[in-house]
C-alpha positions in Angstrom: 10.6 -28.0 -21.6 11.0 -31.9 -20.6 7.8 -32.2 -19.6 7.3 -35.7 -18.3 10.6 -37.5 -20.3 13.5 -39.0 -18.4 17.0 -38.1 -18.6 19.7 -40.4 -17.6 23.3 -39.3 -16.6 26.1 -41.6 -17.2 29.3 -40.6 -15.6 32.1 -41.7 -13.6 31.2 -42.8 -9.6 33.4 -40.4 -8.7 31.0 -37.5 -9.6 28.4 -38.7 -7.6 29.2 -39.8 -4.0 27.2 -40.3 -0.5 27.8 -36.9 1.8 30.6 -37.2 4.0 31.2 -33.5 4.9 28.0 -31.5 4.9 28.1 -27.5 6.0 27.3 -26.9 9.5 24.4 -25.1 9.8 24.7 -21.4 10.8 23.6 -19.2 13.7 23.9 -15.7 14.3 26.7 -14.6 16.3 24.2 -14.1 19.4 20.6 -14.8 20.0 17.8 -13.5 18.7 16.2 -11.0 21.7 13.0 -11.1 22.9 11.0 -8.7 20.4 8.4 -6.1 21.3 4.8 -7.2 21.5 2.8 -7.3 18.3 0.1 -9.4 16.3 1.8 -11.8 13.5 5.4 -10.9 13.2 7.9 -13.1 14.5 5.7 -16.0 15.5 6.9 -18.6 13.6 3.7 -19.6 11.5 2.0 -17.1 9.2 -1.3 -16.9 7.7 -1.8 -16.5 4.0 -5.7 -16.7 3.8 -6.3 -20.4 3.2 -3.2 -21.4 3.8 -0.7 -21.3 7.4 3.0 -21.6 6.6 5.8 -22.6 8.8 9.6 -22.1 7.7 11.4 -25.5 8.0 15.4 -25.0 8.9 16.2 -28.7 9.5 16.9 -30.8 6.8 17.7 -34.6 6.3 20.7 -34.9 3.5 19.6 -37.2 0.0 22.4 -36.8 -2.3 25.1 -34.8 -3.4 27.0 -34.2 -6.2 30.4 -32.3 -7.4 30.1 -29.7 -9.1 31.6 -29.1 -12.9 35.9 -27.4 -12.7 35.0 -27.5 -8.9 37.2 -29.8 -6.6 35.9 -29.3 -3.3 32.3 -27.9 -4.4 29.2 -29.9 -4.2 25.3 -29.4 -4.5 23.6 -31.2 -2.1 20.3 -32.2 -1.7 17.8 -32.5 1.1 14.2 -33.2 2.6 12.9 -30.9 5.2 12.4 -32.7 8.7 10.8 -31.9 11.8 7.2 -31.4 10.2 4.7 -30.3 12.5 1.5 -32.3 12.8 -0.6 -31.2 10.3 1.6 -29.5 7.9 3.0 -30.8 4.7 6.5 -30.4 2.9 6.0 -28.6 -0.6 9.2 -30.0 -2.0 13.3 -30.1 -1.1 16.0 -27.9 -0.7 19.3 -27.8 -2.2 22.2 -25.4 -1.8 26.1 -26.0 -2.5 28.6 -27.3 0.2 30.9 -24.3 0.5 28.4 -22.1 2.5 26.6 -22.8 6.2 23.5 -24.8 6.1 21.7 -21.5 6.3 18.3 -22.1 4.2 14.9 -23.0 4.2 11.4 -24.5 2.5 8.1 -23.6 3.9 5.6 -25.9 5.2 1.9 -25.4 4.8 -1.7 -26.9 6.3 -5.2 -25.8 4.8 -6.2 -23.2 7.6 -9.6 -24.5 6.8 -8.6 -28.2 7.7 -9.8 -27.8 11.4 -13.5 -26.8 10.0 -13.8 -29.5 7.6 -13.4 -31.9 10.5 -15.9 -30.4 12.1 -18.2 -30.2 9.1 -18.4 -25.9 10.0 -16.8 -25.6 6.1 -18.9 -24.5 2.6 -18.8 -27.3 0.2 -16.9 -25.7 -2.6 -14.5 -25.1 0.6 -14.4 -29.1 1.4 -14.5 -29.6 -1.9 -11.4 -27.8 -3.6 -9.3 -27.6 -0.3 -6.3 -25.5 -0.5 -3.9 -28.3 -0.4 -4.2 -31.8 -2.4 -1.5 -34.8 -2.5 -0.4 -35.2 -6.3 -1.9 -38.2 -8.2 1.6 -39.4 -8.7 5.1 -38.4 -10.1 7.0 -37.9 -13.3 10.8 -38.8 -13.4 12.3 -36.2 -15.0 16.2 -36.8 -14.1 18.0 -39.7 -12.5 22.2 -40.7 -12.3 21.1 -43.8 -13.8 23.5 -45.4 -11.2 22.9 -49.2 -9.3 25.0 -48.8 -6.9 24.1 -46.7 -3.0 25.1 -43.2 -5.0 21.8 -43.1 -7.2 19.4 -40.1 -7.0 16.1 -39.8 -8.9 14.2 -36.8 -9.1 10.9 -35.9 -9.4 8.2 -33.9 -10.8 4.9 -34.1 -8.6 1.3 -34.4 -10.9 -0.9 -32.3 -9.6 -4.6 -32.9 -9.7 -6.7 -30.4 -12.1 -6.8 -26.8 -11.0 -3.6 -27.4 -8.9 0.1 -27.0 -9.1 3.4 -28.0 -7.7 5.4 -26.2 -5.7 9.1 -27.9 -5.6 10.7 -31.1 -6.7 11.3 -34.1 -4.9 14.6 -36.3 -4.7 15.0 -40.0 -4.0 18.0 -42.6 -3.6 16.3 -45.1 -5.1 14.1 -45.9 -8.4 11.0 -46.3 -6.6 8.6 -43.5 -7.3 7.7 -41.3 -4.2 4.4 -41.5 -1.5 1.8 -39.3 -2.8 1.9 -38.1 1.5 5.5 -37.0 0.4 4.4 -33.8 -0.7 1.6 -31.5 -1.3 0.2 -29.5 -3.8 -1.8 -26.0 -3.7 -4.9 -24.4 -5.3 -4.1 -22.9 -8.3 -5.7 -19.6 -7.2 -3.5 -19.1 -4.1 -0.2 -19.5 -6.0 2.0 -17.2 -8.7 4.6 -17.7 -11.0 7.5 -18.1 -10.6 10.5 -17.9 -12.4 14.5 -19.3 -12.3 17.4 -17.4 -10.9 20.6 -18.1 -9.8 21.9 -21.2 -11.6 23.5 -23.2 -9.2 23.9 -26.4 -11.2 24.9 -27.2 -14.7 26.0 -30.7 -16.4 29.3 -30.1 -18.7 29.1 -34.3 -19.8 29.1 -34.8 -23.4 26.8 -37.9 -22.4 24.2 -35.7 -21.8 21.4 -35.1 -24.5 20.1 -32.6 -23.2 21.9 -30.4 -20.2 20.7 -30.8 -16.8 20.8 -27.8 -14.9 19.3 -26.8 -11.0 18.1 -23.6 -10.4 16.7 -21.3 -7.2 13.4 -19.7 -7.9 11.8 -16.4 -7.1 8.1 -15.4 -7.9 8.2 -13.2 -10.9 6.7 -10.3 -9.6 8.3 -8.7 -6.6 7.9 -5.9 -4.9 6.4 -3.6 -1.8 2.8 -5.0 -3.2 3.7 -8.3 -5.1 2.0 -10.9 -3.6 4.5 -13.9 -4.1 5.4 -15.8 -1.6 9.1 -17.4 -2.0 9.0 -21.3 -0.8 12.9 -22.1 -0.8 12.4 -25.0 -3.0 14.6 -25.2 -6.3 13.7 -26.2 -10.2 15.4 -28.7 -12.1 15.7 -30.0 -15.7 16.6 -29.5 -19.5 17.8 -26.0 -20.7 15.1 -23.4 -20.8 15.9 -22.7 -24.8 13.5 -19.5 -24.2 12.8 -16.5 -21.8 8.6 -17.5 -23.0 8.9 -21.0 -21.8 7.1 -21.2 -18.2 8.4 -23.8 -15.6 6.2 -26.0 -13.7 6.4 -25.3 -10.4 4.9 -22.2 -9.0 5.6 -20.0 -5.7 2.3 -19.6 -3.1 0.2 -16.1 -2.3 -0.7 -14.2 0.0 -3.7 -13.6 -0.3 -4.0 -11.8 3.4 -3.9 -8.3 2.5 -3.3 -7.5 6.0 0.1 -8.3 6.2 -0.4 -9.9 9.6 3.5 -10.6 9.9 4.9 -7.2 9.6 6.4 -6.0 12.1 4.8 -2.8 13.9 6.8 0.7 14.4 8.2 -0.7 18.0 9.3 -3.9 16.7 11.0 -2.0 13.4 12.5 -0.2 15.6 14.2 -3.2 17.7 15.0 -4.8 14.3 17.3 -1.7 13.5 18.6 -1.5 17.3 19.7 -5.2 16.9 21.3 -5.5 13.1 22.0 -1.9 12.3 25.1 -2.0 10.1 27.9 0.2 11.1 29.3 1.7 7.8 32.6 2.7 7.5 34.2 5.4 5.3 38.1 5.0 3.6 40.4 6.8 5.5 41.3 9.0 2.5 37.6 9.7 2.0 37.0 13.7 1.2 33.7 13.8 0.2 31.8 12.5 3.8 27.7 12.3 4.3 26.2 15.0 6.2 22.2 14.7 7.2 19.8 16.1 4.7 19.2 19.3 7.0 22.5 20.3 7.1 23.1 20.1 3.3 19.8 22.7 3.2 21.3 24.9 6.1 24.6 25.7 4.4 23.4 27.7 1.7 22.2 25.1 -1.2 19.6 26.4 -3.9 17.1 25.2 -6.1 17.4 26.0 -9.8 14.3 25.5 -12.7 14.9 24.9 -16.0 15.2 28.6 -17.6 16.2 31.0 -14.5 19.7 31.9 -13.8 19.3 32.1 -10.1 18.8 29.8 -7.5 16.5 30.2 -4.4 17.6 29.1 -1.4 16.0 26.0 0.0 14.2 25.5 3.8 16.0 23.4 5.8 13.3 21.2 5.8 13.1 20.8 2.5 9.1 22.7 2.9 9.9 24.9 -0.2 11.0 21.9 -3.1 8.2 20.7 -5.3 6.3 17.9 -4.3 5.2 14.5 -6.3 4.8 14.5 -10.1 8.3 12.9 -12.1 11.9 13.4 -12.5 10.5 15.9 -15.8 14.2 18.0 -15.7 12.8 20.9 -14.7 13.9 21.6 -11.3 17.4 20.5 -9.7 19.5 21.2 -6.4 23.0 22.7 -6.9 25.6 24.0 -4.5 26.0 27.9 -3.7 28.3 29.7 -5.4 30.4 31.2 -3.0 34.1 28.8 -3.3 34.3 28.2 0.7 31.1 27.3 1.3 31.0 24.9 -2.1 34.5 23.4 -0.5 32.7 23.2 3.0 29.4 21.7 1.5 31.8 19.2 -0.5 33.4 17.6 3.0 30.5 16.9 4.3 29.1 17.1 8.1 29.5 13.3 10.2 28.5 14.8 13.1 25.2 15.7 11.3 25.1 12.1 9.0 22.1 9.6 9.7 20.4 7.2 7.8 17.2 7.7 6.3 15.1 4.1 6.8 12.2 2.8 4.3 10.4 -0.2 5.7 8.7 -2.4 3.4 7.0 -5.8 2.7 8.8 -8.5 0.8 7.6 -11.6 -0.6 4.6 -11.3 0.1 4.6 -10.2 4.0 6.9 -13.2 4.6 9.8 -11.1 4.8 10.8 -7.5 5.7 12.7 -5.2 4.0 14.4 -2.5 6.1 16.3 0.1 2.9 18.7 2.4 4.6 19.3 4.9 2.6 22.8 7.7 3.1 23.2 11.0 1.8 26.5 12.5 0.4 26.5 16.1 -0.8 29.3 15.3 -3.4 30.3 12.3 -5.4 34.3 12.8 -5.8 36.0 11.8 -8.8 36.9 8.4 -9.9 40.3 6.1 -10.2 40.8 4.5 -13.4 42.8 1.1 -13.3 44.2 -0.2 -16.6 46.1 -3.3 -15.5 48.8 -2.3 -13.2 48.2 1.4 -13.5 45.4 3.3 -11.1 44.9 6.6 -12.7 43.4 9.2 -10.8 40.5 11.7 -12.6 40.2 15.4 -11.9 36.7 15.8 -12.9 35.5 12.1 -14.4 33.0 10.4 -12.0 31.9 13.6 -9.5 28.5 14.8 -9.1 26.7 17.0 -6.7 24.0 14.7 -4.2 24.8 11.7 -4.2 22.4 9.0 -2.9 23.4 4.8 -2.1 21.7 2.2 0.5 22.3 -1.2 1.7 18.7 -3.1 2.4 18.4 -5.8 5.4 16.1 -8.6 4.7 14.5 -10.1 7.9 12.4 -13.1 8.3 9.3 -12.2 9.5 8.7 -16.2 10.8 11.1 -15.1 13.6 13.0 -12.0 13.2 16.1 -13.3 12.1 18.3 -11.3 9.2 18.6 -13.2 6.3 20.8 -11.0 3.8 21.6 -7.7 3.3 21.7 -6.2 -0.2 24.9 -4.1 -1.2 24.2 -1.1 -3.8 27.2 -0.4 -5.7 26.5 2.6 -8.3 23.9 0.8 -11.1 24.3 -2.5 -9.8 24.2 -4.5 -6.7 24.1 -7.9 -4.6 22.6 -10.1 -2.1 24.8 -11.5 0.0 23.6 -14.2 2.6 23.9 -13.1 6.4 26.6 -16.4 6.8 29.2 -14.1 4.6 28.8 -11.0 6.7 31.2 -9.3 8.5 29.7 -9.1 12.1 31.6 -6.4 14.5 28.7 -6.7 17.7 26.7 -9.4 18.3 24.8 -9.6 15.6 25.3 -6.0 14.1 27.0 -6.1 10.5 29.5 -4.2 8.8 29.1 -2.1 5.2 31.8 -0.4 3.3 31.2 2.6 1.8 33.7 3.2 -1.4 36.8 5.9 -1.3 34.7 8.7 -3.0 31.7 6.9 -4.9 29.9 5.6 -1.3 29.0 2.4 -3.3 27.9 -0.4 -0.6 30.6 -3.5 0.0 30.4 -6.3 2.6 34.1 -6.7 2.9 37.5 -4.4 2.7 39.4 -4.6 -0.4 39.6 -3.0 -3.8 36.5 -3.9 -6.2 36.7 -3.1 -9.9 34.0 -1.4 -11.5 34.2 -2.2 -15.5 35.6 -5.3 -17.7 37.2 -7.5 -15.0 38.6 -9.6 -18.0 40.5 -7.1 -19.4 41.4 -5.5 -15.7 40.3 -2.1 -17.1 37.5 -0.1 -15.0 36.7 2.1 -12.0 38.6 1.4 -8.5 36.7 0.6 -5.8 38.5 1.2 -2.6 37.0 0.4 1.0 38.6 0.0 4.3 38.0 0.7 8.0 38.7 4.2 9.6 38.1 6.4 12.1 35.4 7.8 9.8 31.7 5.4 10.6 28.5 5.6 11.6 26.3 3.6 13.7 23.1 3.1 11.8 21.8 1.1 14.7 21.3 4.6 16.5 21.8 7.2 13.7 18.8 6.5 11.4 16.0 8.4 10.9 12.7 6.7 10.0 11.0 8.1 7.0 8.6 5.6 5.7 6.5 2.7 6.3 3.8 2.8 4.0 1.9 -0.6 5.0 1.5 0.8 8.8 -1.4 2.6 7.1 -1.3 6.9 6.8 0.0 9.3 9.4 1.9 6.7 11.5 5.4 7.3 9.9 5.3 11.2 8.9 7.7 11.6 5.5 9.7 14.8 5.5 9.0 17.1 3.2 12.1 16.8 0.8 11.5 13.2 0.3 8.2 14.4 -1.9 10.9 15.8 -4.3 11.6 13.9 -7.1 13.6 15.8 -9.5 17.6 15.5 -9.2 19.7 17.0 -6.2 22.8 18.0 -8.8 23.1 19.4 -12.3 23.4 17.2 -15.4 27.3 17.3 -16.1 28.4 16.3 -19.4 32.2 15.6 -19.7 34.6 15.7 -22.7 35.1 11.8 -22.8 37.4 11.9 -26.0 40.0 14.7 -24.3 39.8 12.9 -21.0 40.4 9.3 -23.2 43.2 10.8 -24.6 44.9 12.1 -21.4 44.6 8.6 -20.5 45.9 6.4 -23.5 49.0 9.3 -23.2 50.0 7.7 -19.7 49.8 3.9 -21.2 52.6 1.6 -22.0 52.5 1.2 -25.9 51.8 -2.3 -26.1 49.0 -1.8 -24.3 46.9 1.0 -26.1 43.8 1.0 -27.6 41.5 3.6 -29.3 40.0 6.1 -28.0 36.3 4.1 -28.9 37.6 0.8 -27.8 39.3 1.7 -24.6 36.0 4.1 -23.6 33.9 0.9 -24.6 35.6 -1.0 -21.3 34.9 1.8 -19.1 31.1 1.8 -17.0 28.8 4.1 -18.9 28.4 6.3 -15.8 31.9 8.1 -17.2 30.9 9.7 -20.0 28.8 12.1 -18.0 26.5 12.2 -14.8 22.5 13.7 -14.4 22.4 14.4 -11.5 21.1 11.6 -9.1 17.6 11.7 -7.6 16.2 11.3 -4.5 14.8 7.3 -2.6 11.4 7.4 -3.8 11.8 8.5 -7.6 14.4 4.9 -7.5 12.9 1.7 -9.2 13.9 -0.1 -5.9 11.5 2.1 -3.6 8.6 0.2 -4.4 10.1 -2.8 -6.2 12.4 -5.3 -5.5 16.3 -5.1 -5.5 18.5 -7.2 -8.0 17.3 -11.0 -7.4 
């Protein structure tokens, strides 16, 4: 860690230069309506216990600076503006130059400030307030420049039993007010850890590299506390996953949740951003609702018995709770035209199946919208040129994917939307969506595997480098659904019990399809047979490229036996 020592940065003044074309800031493609009634949600400030936080989108540029092998590129650095009286920045924001101005740093006040005036406060209260200006600052980085294009940054001290929740930046040597900032109680923050890199030096002057991170609280989740404060973290390389940084994120510590939003306002959340999701127009395999897939003959098999027993259309006759242990799983019937029936799917029947959920601490809302396929059709291999087409590799019975929208619970607004796509997935930010109505959004669903894109085109699955992998294949058709209107709510745990009822078959948690195990070496071979010599490999080394989903498939199981149904998605 660098602790308190300085770095200096000597490079050429082109590198570093005053901001001459900052990003525009971003806006949703129409207004935000006029949401139900409620208590906390989308009121701008939110209480956190002993602390009241406001989400500052106005910023005042510092400094930029081009980024390493990118011409255009630049990180840029800024100090929120537009304080309210009696709140206190926490530290600056930075983001690169290629995207809107789209981001944001919480503001805080003590929400026992107003009593302490009044002297209506306990002295350990008045005493150890919630916020406290550092004693002063450490330079930990500066471009060790004299002429206008300097930029210093720094570390703020925090007084004992506090910590610091962001850095500051300067354009000039002299070290920073102590009113500049603020610093919290050590009790009412968490720690927080680095993610997404958006800076690194590459200058061989450099002793030791200076990189600029985002940060996210380390635990995250439907009951993580962490509350995500939109500064960054900056400094020498972290040499090891143990080393702590010094900046922390703040807590709720409000287990009310007094920001959610309540069933009428989820519901106006989904009216007003529910995706529309779109199916390739060579897509066999489509969704059907849960119901339907029960109706048309499917059974459930356990571990040991030859035959299936047909399952309630409600889903009243699967086992409830316990694990995914292998001992009970969904399969199709076995009559051929009803399997080949089952397989096609039902749109006229095909909803999506909501979870509603705190993020970051109450903060944010997390609206997971799940879709259900009954088959998962077999996958296209692509070995450079060639797209190779499977008869059996990559299909499943049941198949389960989701795309999550994270709102803003200071005002409503949708802030991303994460993208599932098979093992994986991504946060993309709501200024790279694809809008089709006012401010409802598009999602992809892939030719056969339903994995979640936010734009058309072809997306490879596998080693990118060597362009060997699993195609990916989305593109508008006649074939969509309207998830602002064909969504069924199935749970909001932090309304409290009884208030959203949970279907029966979401208690299941064993796996709607049999394990399939494929012959990966016969199926390798059929493959290497259809290559161009010169570009064959072994059977081991070719397989290695390949996603691990290919050798064979378990058969998927349902929302809430995934990690993500009570966690977080991929930061």
């Amino acid at each position: 860690m660098f602790g308190c020592e300085c770095f200096y940065w000597n490079q050429v003044a082109d590198d570093f230069e005053l901001i001459s074309h900052e990003p525009k800031p971003f806006s949703l493609p129409a207004p935000l309506p006029q949401w139900p009634q409620g208590k906390g949600f989308a009121t701008k400030r939110i209480n956190l216990g002993e602390i009241e936080v406001i989400q500052i989108t106005e910023f005042e540029s510092i400094w930029s600076c081009k980024l390493p092998h990118a011409k255009k590129k630049r990180i840029i650095f800024y100090r929120p503006v537009d304080i309210p009286d009696g709140f206190y920045s926490l530290g600056h924001y930075c983001q690169s130059s290629d995207q809107p101005l789209n981001g944001y740093v919480l503001v805080a006040r003590d929400s026992n400030a107003h009593d302490n005036e009044v002297g209506q406060i306990c002295n350990s209260k008045a005493d150890f307030p919630a916020l406290r200006k550092p004693c002063n600052y450490s330079l930990i980085w500066s471009t060790n420049s004299n002429d206008d294009d300097s930029a210093y940054f720094w570390l703020p001290n925090p007084p004992s039993g506090y910590k610091a929740m962001g850095i500051v930046v300067t354009d000039d040597s002299e070290e920073p007010d102590v009113d500049e900032v603020r610093c919290v109680r050590e009790d009412l923050t968490e720690k927080c850890e680095t993610c997404n890199l958006m800076f690194s030096s590459d200058s061989k002057t450099v002793k030791n590299q200076f990189q600029v991170w985002n940060t996210t609280p380390c635990k995250r989740g439907m009951f993580a506390q962490g509350v995500n404060v939109g500064t960054f973290y900056c400094g020498s390389y972290l040499n090891s996953e143990d080393d702590l940084i010094e900046v922390r994120c703040l807590k709720n510590c409000d287990s009310t949740l007094n920001a959610m939003p309540n069933l009428d306002q989820i519901h106006a959340l989904i009216k007003n951003y529910g995706p529309t999701v779109y199916f390739h127009p060579d897509e066999k395999y489509l969704p059907s609702s849960v119901q339907w897939y029960f109706k048309n003959g499917t059974l459930l098999y356990r571990d040991g018995e030859q035959k299936g027993e047909p399952i309630d259309y409600r889903g009243s006759n699967l086992p409830a709770g316990g694990k995914n242990d292998g001992e009970f799983w969904i399969d199709l019937p076995r009559d051929n035209d009803a399997i080949d029936s089952i397989k096609r799917g039902d749109m006229d029947s095909a909803e999506l199946y909501v979870n509603v959920k705190p993020a970051f601490g109450g903060t944010f809302t997390d609206i997971a919208m799940w879709i259900f396929c009954p088959f998962n059709g077999p996958a296209t291999l692509k070995v450079g040129l060639m797209s190779i087409p499977m008869t059996r590799i990559g299909q499943h019975v049941g198949d389960w994917e989701h795309y999550t929208l994270r709102v803003s619970n200071f005002n409503g607004q949708l802030w991303q939307i994460f993208f599932s796509e098979h093992s994986g997935g991504r946060w993309v930010d709501v200024s790279e969506l694809e809008f089709i109505k006012d401010n409802k959004t598009v999602v992809y669903s892939s030719k056969h595997g339903h994995a979640s894109f936010p734009h058309p085109g072809t997306f490879l699955q596998g080693s990118t480098k060597f362009g060997v992998g699993v195609r990916n294949d989305v593109a508008r058709s006649k074939y969509y659904i309207d998830s602002s209107t064909k969504y069924q709510l199935v749970a909001a745990e932090y309304l409290g019990e009884g208030v959203v009822k949970e279907p029966c078959w979401l208690q299941y948690m064993r796996e709607w399809g049999p394990t399939v195990v494929y012959d990966s070496r016969s199926e390798a071979e059929k493959i290497i047979n259809l290559l161009p010599f010169f570009v064959r490999f072994s059977v081991e080394n070719i397989f290695d490229l390949f996603p691990t989903e290919l050798y064979g498939e378990e058969g998927p199981t349902g929302p809430k036996e995934k990690d993500n149904w009570l966690g977080d998605e991929i930061c």
